[in-house]
C-alpha positions as CSV (number, residue, x, y, z in Angstrom):
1,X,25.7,9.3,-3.3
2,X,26.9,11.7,-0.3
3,X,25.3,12.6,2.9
4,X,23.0,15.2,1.5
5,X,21.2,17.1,4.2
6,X,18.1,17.9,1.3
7,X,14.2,16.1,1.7
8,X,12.2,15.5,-1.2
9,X,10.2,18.9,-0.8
10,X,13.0,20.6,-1.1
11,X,13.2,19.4,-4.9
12,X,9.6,20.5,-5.2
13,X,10.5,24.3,-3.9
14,X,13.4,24.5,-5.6
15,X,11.1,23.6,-8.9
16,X,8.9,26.3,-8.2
17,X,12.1,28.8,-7.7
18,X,13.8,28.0,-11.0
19,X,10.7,27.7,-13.1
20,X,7.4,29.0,-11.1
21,X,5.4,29.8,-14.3
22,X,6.1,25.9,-16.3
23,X,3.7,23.3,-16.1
24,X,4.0,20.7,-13.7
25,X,1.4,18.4,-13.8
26,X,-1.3,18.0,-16.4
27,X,-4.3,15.2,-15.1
28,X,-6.3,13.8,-17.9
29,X,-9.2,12.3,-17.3
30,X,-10.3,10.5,-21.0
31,X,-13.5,8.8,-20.0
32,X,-15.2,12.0,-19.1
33,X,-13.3,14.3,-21.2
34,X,-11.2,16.5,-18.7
35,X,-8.3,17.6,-18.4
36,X,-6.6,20.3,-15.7
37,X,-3.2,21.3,-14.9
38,X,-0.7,23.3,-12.6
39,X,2.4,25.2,-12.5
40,X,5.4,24.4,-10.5
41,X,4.5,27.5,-7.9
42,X,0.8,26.4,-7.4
43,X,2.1,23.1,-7.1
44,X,4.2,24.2,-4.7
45,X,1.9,26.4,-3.1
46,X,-0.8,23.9,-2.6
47,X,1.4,21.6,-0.9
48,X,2.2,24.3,1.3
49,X,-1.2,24.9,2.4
50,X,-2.3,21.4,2.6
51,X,1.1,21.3,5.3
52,X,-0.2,24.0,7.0
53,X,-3.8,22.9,7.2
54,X,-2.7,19.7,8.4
55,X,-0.6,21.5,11.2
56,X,-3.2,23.4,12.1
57,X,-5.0,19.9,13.2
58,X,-2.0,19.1,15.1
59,X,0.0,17.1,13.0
60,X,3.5,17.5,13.7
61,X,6.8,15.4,13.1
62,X,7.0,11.9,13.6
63,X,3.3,11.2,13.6
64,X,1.2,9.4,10.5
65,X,-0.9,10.2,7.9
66,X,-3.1,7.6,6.0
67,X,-3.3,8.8,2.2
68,X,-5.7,6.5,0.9
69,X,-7.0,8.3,-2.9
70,X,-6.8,7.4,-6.5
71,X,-4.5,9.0,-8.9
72,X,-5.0,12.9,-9.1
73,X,-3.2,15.9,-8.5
74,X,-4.5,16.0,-5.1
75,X,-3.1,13.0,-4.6
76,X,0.3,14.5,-4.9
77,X,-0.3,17.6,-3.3
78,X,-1.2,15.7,-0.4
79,X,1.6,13.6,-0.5
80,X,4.1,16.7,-0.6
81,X,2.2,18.7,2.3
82,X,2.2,15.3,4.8
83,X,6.0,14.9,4.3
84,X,6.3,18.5,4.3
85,X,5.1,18.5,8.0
86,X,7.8,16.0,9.0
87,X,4.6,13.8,9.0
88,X,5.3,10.2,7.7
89,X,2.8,9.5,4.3
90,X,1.4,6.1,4.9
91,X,-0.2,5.5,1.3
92,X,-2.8,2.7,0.9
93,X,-3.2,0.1,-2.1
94,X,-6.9,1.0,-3.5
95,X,-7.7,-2.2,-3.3
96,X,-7.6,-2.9,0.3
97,X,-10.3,-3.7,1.7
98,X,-11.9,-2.4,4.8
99,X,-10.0,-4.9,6.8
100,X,-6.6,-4.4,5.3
101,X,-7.5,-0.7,6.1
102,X,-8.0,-1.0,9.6
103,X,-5.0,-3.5,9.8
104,X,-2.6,-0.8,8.6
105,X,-4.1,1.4,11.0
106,X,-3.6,-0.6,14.0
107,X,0.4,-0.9,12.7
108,X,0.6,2.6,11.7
109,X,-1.3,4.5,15.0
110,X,-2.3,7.7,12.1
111,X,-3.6,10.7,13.7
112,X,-5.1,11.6,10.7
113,X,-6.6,10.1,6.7
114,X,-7.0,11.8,4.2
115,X,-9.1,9.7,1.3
116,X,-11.1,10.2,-1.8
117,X,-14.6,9.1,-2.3
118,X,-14.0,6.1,-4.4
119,X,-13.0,5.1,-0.5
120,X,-16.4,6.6,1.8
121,X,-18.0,3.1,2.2
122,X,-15.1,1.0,3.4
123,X,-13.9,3.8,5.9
124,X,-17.3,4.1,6.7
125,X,-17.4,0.7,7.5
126,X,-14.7,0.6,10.2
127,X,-14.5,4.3,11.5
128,X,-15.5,3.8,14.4
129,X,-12.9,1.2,15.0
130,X,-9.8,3.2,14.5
131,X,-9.5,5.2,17.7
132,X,-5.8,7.2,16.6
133,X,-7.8,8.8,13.5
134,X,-8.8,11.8,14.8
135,X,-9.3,14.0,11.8
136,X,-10.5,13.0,8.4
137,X,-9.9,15.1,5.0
138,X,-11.5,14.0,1.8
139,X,-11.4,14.6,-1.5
140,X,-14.8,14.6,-3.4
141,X,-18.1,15.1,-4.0
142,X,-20.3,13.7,-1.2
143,X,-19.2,14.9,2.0
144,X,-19.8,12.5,4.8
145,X,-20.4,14.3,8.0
146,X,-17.3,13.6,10.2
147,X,-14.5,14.6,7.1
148,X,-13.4,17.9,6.1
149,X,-13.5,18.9,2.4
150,X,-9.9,18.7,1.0
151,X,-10.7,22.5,-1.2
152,X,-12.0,24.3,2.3
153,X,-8.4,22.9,3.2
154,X,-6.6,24.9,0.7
155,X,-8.6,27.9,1.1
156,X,-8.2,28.4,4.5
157,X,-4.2,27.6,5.1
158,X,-1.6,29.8,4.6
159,X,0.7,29.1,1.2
160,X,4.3,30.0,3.2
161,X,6.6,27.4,3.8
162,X,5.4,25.1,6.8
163,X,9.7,25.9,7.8
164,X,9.8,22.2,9.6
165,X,13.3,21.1,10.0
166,X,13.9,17.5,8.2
167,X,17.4,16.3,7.3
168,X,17.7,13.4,4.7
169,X,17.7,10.1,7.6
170,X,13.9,11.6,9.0
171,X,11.7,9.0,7.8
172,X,9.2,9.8,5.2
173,X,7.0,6.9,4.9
174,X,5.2,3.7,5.5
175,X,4.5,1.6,2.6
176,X,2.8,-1.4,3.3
177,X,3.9,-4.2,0.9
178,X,2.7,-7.7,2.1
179,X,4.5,-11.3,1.8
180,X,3.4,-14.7,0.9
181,X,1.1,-14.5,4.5
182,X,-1.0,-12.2,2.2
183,X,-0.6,-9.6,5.7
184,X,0.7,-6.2,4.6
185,X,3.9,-5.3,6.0
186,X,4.8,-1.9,6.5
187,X,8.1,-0.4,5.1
188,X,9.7,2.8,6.3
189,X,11.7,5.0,4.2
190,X,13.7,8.0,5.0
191,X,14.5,11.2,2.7
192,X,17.7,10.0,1.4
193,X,15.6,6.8,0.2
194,X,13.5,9.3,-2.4
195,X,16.6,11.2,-3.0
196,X,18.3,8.3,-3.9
197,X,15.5,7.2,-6.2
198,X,15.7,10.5,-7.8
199,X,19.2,10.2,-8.7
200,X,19.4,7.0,-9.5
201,X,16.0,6.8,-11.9
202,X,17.3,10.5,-13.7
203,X,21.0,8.9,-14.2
204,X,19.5,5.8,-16.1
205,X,16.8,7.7,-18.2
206,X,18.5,11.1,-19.0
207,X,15.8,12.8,-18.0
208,X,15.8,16.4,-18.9
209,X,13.7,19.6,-18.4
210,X,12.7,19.0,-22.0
211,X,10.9,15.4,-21.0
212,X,7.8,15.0,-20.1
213,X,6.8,11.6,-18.7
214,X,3.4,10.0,-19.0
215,X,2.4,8.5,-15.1
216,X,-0.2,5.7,-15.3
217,X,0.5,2.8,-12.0
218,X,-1.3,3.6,-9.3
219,X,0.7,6.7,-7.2
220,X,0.4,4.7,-4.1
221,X,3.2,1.9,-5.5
222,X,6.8,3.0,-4.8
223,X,7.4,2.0,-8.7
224,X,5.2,4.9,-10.6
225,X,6.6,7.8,-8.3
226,X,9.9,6.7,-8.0
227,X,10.1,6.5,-11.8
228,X,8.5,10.3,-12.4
229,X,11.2,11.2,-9.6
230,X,13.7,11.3,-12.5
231,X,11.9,13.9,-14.1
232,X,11.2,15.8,-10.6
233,X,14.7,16.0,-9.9
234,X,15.4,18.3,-13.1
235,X,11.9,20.2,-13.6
236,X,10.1,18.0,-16.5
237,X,6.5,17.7,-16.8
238,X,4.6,14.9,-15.8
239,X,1.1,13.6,-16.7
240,X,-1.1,11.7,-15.3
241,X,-3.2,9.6,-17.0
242,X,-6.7,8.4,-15.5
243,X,-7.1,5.0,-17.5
244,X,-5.4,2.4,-19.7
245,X,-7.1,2.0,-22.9
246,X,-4.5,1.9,-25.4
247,X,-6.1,4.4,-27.5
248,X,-6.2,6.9,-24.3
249,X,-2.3,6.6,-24.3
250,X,-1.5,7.4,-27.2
251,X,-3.8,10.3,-27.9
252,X,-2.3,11.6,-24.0
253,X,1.4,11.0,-25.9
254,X,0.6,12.6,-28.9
255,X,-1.7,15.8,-27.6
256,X,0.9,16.0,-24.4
257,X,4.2,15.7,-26.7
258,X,5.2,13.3,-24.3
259,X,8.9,12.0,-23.8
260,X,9.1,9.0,-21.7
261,X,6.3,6.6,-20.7
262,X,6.7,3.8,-18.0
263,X,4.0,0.6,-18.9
264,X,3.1,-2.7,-17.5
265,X,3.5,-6.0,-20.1
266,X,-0.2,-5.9,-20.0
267,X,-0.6,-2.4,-21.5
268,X,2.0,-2.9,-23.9
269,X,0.4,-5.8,-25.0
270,X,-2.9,-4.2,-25.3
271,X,-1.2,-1.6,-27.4
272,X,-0.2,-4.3,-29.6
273,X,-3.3,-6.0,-29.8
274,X,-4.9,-2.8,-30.9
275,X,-2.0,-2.0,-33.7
276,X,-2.3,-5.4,-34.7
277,X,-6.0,-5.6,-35.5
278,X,-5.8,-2.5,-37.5
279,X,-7.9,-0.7,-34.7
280,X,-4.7,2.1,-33.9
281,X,-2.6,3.6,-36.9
282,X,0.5,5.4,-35.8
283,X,-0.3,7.6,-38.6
284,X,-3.1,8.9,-35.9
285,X,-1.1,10.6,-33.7
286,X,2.1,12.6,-33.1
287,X,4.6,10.2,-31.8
288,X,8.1,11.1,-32.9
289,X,8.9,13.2,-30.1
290,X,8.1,9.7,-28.3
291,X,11.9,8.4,-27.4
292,X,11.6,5.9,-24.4
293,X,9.1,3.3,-23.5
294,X,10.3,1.2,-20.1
295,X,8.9,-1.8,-18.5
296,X,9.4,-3.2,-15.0
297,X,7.0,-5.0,-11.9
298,X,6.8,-8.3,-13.3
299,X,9.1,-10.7,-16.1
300,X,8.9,-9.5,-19.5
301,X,8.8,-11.5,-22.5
302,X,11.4,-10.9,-24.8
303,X,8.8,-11.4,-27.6
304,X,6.8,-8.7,-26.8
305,X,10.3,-6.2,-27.1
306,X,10.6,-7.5,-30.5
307,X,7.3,-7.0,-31.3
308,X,7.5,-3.6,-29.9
309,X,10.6,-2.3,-32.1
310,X,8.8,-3.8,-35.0
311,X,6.5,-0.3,-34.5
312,X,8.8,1.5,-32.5
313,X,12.2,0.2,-34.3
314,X,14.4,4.0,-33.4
315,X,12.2,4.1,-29.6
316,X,14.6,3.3,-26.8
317,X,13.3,0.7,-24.6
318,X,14.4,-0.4,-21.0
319,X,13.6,-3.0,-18.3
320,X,13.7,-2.3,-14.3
321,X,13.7,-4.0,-11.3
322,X,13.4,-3.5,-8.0
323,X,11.0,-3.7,-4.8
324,X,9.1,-1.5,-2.6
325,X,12.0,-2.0,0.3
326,X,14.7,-0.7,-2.0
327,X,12.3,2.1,-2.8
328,X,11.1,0.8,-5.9
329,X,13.0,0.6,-8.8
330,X,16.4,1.2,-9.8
331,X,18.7,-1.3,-8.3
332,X,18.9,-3.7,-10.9
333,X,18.2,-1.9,-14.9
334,X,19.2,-3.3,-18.3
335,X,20.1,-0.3,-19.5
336,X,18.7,1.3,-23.0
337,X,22.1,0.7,-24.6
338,X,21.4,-3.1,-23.6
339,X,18.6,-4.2,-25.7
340,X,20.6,-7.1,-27.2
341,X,20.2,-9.1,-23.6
342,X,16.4,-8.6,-23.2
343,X,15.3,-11.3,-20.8
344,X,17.8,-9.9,-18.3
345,X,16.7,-7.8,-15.4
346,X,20.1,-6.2,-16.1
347,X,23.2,-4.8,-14.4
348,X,23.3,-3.0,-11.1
349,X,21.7,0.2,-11.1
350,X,23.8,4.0,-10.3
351,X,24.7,4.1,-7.1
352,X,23.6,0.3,-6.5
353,X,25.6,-3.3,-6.1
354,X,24.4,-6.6,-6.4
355,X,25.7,-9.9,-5.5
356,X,24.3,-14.0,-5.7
357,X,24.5,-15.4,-2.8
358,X,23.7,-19.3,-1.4
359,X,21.9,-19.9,2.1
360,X,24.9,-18.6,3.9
361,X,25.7,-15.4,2.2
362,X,28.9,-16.1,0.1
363,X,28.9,-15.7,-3.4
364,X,28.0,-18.2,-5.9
365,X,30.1,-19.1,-8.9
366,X,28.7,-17.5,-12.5
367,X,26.0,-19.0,-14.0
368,X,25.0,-20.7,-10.7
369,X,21.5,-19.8,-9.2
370,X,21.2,-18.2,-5.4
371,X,19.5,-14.9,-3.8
372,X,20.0,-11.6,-5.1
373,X,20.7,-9.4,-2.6
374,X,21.5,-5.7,-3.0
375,X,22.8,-2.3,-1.2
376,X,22.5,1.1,-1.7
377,X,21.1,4.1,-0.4
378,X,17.6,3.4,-1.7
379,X,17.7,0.7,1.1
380,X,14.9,0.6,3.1
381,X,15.4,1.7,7.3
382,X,13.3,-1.4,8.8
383,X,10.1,-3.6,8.8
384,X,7.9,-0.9,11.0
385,X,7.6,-2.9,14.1
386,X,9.0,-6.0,12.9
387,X,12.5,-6.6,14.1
388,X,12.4,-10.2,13.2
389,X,11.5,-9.4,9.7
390,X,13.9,-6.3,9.5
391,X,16.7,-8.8,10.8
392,X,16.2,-11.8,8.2
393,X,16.1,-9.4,5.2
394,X,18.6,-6.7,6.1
395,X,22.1,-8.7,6.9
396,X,25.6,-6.8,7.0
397,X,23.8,-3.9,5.1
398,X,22.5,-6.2,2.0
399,X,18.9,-6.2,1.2
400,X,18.3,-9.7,0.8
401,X,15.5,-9.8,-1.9
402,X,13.7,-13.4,-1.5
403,X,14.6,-13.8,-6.0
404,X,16.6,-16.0,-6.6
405,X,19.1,-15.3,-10.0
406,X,22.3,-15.8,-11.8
407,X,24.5,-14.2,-13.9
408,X,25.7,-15.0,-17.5
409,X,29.5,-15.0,-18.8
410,X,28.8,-10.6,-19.3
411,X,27.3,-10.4,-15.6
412,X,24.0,-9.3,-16.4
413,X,21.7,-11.2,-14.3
414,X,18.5,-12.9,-14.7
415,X,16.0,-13.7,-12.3
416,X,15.3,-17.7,-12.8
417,X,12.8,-18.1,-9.9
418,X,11.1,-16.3,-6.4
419,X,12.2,-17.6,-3.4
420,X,9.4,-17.4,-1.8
421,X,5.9,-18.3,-3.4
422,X,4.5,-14.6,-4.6
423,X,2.4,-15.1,-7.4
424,X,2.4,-11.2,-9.9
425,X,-0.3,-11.0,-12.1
426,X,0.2,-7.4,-14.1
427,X,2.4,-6.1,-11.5
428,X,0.0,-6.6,-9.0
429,X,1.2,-9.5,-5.8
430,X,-1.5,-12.3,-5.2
431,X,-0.6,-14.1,-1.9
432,X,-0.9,-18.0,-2.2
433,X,-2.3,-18.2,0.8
434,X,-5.0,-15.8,0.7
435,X,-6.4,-17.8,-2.0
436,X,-6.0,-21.6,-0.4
437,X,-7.6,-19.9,3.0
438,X,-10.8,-19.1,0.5
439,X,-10.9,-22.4,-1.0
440,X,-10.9,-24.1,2.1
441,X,-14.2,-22.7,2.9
442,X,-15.8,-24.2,-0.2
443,X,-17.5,-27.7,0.9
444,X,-15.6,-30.7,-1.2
445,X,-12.5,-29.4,-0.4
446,X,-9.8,-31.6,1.1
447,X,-6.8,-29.3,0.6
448,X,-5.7,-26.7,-2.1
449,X,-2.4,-24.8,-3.5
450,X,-2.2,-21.9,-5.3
451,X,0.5,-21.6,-7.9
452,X,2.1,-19.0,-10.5
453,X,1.2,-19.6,-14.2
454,X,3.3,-18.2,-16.8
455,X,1.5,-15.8,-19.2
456,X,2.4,-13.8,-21.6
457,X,0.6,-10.8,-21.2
458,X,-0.1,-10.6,-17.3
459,X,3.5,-12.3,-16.4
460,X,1.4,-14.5,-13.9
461,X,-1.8,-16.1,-13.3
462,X,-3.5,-17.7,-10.7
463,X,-3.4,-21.3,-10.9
464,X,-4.9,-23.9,-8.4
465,X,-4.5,-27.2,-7.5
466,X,-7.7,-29.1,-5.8
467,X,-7.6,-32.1,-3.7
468,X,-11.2,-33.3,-3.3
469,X,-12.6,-34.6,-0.4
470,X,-13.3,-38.4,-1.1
471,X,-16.8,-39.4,-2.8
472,X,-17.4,-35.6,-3.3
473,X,-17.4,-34.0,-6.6
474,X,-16.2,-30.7,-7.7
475,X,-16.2,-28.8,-11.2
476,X,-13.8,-26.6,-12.8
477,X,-16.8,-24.1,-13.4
478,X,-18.2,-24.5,-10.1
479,X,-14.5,-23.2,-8.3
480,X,-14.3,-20.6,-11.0
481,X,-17.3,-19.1,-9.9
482,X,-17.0,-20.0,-6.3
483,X,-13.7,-17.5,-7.0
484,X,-15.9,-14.3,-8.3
485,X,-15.5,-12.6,-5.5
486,X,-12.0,-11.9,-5.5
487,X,-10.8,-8.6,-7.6
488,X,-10.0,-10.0,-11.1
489,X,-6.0,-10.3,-10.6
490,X,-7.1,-12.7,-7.5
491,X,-9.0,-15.3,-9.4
492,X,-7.5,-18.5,-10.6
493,X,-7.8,-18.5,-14.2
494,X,-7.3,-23.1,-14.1
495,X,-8.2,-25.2,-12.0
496,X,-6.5,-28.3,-11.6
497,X,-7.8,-31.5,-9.5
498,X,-5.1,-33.8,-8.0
499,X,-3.2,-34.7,-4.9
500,X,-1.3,-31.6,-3.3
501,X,1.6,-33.2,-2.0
502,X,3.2,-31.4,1.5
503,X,6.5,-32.4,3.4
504,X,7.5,-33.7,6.8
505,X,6.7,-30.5,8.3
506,X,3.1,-29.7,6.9
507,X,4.6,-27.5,4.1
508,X,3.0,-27.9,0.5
509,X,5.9,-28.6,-1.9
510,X,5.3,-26.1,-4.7
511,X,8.5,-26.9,-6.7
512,X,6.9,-30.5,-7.3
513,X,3.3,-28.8,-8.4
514,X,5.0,-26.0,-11.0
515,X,7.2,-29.0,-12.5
516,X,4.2,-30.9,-13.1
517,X,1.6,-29.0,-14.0
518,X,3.4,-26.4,-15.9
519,X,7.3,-26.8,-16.1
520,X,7.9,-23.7,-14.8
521,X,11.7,-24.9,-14.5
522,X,11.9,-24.9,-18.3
523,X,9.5,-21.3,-18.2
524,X,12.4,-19.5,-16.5
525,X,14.9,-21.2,-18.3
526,X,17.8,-18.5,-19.9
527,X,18.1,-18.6,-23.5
C-alpha cells in the first residue's frame, strides 16, 4: 500500500458524500424486540457532533479518550467523533474490572470517558482515583451526577466537520491487549493501521456496496471492526447484532438479507447444535442471499467446516488470523478458494509477508516449526510506554508474533503451538497466571499451573494442575467452586492433582504438564 495521506473518517465522510440517504447501520436488539437504524449522513453527522462536543470540553489532538460501552451505534459514533478530534480512542474490554480500568488509566493519562451504564458501578468505584478524567459522557438511562448525557451531547454540538488536520502516521488508538502477566498492555495504532485493515480485509472478502455484513464480537476487539472495515471502505451495510443465540442470527440474516457474517467456533457450533436437534430448519428463513461465513480468534476444527458445508455446501467459508498489534486480522488468511487445506491459518494476507523463524531470526527449513513473524502496514507503532516490550517484538520491522508454526510442501502455514503460555477460550485470552495467583490463595495449596485444554467448541479451556500441601486434602468440587468467581471463560473446567514440576530457575515447565495430562503435542499435530 502507498503513503496515503487519508484517516479513517475520511472513509466515513466520503460514505456520506456518495450515498447520504443508504443505510449504514442497523442495531438489533432481539431480546427486547428493537431494532433502529441510520443513514450514512446521520452517521456521519453524529460523529461530527460528538467531535465537536468533545472539543468543546477541550479535547484536542494527541490527548486520550477512554470508550468503555457495549456494542451500539453510539458505540461507533463515539468512536468516529474521538478520532475525528485527532483524539486517540482508548477502548476498554467490558470485562475489566474496576481495577484493570483504573490500570489503563494510569497508562493512558485520558482527559476524558465516555461509558455506558452496563459500566456506572465499576467507575463509580474508582472515580475518584483517576485524577486525568476530567469529563465523563455516558450513554444510558440513569444519569449519575458527575457525567453528561451522551443525547444532550448531540443536541447541543454543531454537525460541520470538526476540520482537524490528521495525516495517515497520527496515532489513532490505544488498545490494551494483555500477555501471559495477565497486565494489559497498551497498543498504539496509527491511521494507515485502519487503512490498511480496510484494504487488506475488502481485498480478501470482495466486499461490495451490495454486502451487508452481520457484526456480533464485541466493537472494542480490533478483530470485529477491522473485519466490517472491508465493507466500510466501499459503502455496505453493517448490522449489529445484540446477542448470540443461534436463532437471533439467523432470523437477523434472513430479515437483514445479510451478505457476510464473521463467527467464533463457539457460535458456529451452537448453530450446529440447534440444526442438529431439529430445533432450527433452514427452510425458516431466507438464507440464499447468505454467501460467506468466516471464522478467526482461536484454532478451528476442521470438523466443524465439514460439518458446516454439510448445510451450507455452495456458502464460501474462510479462516483469519491475526492479533490486536497487527491491527487485528488479515495478515495470515486461508483464503475462500482454499477450503481444501482447512486446519491451516493460511497464506500471507494482501499487502502482508510472513516468514518462520528460529531464536535468532533466520528462516527455518519447510516443515520445521519456529515463530511466525510478520510485516506490513497494519504493524502496530509501539508498546505505549513500553520500549522494552516494543523492542523484543518489533525487530528489523518484523512483528514477531510469540506462535510458533510451519509450513507444508504448498507454504500454507499452520500454527502448531503458542510461544508463550496464553490460554483462548472462545476468542477470549485467559492469562495462566491470573488464575495460579487465585489458587494460591485457597488454603491446601502447595503450588498450581494453569494449562490450555483442547476443545472443540471453545478452542481452549481452562485446565489446572494442583499440588497439595502435604496431609491436606482438596476436592475437585471444592476448587471448582472455589473458582465461581471468575467470569465463566476464566474458570477451569478440570482439575487435576499432582506434582507441578518447575526448572532450575523457578519457571513451571508447561511443555511437560500438556504432554502428560493431555498430549497437546499430538492435539496440534498437522494432518
Amino acid at each position: 500500500m502507498g503513503q496515503l495521506d487519508i484517516h479513517i473518517g475520511e472513509i466515513l465522510a466520503r460514505n456520506a458524500r456518495l450515498y447520504p440517504n443508504d443505510v449504514a447501520l442497523i442495531e438489533r436488539t432481539p431480546a427486547e424486540g428493537k431494532r433502529k437504524e441510520i443513514t450514512w449522513k446521520q452517521f456521519d453527522e453524529q460523529a461530527n457532533r460528538f467531535a465537536n462536543g468533545l472539543m468543546q470540553k477541550g479535547i484536542k489532538k494527541g490527548d486520550k479518550v477512554i470508550h468503555l460501552m457495549m456494542n451500539s451505534l453510539e458505540w461507533l459514533i463515539a468512536y468516529f467523533g474521538i478520532i475525528r478530534t485527532g483524539a486517540w480512542a482508548v477502548p476498554l474490554n467490558f470485562r475489566f474490572s474496576g481495577s484493570d480500568i483504573k490500570y489503563c488509566c494510569e497508562v493512558a493519562e485520558p482527559q476524558c470517558m465516555v461509558f455506558s451504564e452496563e459500566f456506572v458501578d465499576r467507575v463509580n468505584g474508582i472515580k475518584d482515583e483517576l485524577p486525568t478524567v476530567k469529563d465523563y459522557i455516558f450513554a444510558g438511562k440513569e444519569l449519575p451526577g458527575y457525567a453528561e448525557p451522551f443525547e444532550r451531547l448531540l443536541e447541543k454540538a454543531p454537525s460541520a466537520p470538526s476540520n482537524v488536520h490528521i495525516n495517515h502516521d497520527d496515532p489513532c488508538g490505544l488498545y490494551f491487549t494483555s500477555g501471559t502477566t495477565g497486565q494489559p498492555k497498551p497498543i498504539l495504532l496509527t491511521h494507515k493501521n485502519m487503512i490498511c485493515a480496510c484494504i487488506t480485509e475488502n481485498h480478501h472478502h470482495y466486499q461490495t456496496k451490495k454486502d451487508n455484513f452481520i457484526l456480533i464480537p464485541p466493537l472494542y476487539h480490533t478483530g470485529a471492526k477491522m473485519h466490517w472495515f472491508g465493507s466500510f471502505i466501499v459503502g455496505g451495510k453493517g448490522v449489529i447484532l445484540r446477542g448470540i443465540q443461534p436463532e437471533w442470527v439467523l432470523q437477523a440474516i434472513s430479515e437483514e438479507k445479510a451478505t457476510v457474517i464473521f463467527l467464533l467456533v463457539p457460535w458456529a457450533q451452537d448453530i450446529l447444535l440447534k440444526l442438529d436437534s431439529g430445533e432450527l430448519k433452514l427452510k425458516d428463513y431466507q438464507l440464499s442471499q447468505w454467501r460467506l461465513m468466516h471464522i478467526g480468534a482461536q484454532p478451528v476444527p476442521p470438523s466443524l467446516v465439514k460439518h458446516w458445508k454439510e448445510y451450507f455446501p455452495k456458502m464460501q467459508y474462510d479462516t483469519n488470523y491475526g492479533l490486536s498489534e497487527s491491527t487485528g486480522p488479515g495478515c495470515v488468511h486461508l483464503g475462500i478458494e482454499n477450503e481444501h487445506k482447512v486446519g491451516a491459518i493460511g497464506l500471507p494476507g494482501f499487502n502482508w509477508e510472513t516468514r518462520i523463524v528460529d531464536e535468532e531470526g533466520k528462516d527455518v527449513k519447510k516443515g520445521e516449526v519456529g515463530e511466525l513473524v510478520i510485516r506490513g502496514d497494519g504493524v502496530m507503532r509501539e508498546y505505549y510506554k513500553n520500549p522494552e516490550a516494543t523492542a523484543k517484538a518489533l525487530r528489523n520491522g518484523w512483528l514477531y508474533t510469540g506462535d510458533m508454526g510451519r509450513v507444508d510442501e504448498d507454504d500454507f502455514i499452520y500454527l502448531v503451538d503458542r510461544k508463550k503460555d496464553l490460554i483462548i477460550c472462545g476468542g477470549e485470552n485467559v492469562f495462566p497466571v491470573e488464575v495460579e495467583d487465585f489458587l494460591h490463595t485457597l488454603p491446601g495449596v502447595k503450588d498450581v499451573a494453569a494449562i490450555g485444554l483442547p476443545d472443540e467448541r471453545l478452542g481452549e479451556v481452562v485446565g489446572v494442575i494442583v499440588e497439595v500441601v502435604p496431609g491436606k486434602t482438596l476436592t475437585e468440587e471444592g476448587v471448582l467452586k472455589f473458582c465461581e468467581v471468575f467470569p465463566k471463560y476464566k474458570r477451569p473446567r478440570k482439575i487435576f492433582f499432582g506434582e507441578v514440576p518447575r526448572n532450575p530457575t523457578g519457571k513451571i515447565e508447561k511443555p511437560k504438564l500438556r504432554k502428560k495430562y493431555i498430549g497437546m503435542e499430538e492435539a496440534f499435530k498437522i494432518k
